[in-house]
C-alpha positions as CSV (number, residue, x, y, z in Angstrom):
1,X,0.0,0.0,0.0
2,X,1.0,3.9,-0.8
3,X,1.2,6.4,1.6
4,X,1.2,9.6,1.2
5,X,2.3,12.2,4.3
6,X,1.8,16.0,3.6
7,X,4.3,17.8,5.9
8,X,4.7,21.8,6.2
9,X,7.9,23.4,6.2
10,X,8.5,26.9,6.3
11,X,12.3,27.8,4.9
12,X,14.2,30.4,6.7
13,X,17.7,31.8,6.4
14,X,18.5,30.1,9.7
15,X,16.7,26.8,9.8
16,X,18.4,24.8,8.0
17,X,19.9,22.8,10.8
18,X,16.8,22.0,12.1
19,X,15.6,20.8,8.4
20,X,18.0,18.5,8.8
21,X,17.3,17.4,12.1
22,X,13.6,16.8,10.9
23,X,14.6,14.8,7.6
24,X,16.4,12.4,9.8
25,X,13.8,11.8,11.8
26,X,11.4,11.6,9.5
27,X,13.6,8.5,7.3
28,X,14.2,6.9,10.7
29,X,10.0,7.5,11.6
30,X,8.7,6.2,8.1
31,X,11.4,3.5,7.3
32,X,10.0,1.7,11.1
33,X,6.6,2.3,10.4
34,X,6.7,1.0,6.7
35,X,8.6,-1.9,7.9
36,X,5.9,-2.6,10.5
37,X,2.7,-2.3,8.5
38,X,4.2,-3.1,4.7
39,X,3.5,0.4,3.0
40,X,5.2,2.9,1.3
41,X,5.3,6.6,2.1
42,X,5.8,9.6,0.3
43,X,6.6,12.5,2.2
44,X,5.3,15.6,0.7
45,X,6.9,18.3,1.4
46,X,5.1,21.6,1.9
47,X,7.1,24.8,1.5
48,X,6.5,28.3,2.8
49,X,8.8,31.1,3.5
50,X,12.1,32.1,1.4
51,X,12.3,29.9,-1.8
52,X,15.3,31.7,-3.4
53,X,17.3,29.6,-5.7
54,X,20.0,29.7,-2.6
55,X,18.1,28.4,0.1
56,X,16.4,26.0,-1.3
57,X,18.8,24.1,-3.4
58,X,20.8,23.6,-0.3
59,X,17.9,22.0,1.3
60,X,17.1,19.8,-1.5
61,X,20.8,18.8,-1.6
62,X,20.1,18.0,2.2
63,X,16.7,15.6,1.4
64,X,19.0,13.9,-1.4
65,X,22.0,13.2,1.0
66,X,19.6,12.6,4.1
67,X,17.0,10.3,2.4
68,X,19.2,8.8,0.1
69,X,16.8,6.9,-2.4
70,X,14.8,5.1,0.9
71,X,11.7,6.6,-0.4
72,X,10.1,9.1,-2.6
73,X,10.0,12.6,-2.0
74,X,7.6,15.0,-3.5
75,X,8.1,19.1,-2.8
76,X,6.1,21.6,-3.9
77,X,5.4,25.3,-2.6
78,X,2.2,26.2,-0.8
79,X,1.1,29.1,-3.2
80,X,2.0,26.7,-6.5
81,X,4.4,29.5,-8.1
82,X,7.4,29.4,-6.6
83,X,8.2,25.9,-6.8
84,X,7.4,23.5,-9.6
85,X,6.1,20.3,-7.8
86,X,8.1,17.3,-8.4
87,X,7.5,14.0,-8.1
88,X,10.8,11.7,-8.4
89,X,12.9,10.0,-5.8
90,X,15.6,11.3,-4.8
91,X,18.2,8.7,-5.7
92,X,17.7,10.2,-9.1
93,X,20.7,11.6,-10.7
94,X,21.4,15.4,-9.5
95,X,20.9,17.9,-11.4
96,X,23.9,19.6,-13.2
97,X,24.5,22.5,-10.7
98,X,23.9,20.3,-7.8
99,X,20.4,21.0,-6.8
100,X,18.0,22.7,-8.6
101,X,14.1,24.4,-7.9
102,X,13.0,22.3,-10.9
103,X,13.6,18.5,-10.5
């Protein structure tokens, strides 16, 4: 079975420790539970806040290197124009400057 999890997130300048922190926890969370009951989640995240170019790309290079491929990851802003929503998983190849708004 497929699971999808929405999850909010609002970028800041200085959060991005704490993103980190939370992406961790969330593989560790969702890998256990998927284990347990035999499903599959997505987690879907839900962006508000700055989503320069800057900012985000380094967040997105975080998700890659934090989730690794264990399961798909879907991001997409809260408004619908700042971010084009993607739907790939992460293990993808990276894009050619690293990380990109557009996946």
């Amino acid at each position: 079975m497929h699971v999808v999890v929405e999850c909010p997130v609002r970028l800041t300048e200085s959060n991005r420790d704490e993103l980190r922190l939370l992406y961790a926890d969330l593989r560790e969370h969702y890998a256990r539970r998927d284990a347990r009951d035999g499903t599959l989640t997505t987690l879907h995240f839900l962006w508000s806040g700055v989503l320069d170019d800057e900012l985000f790309g380094a967040t997105y290079a975080d998700q890659r290197h934090v989730f690794a491929g264990s399961r798909p990851v879907l991001n997409s802003a809260r408004d619908g124009a700042e971010l084009q929503e993607t739907n790939r998983w992460l293990s993808a190849p990276a894009q050619p400057n690293g990380a990109s708004l557009r996946t």
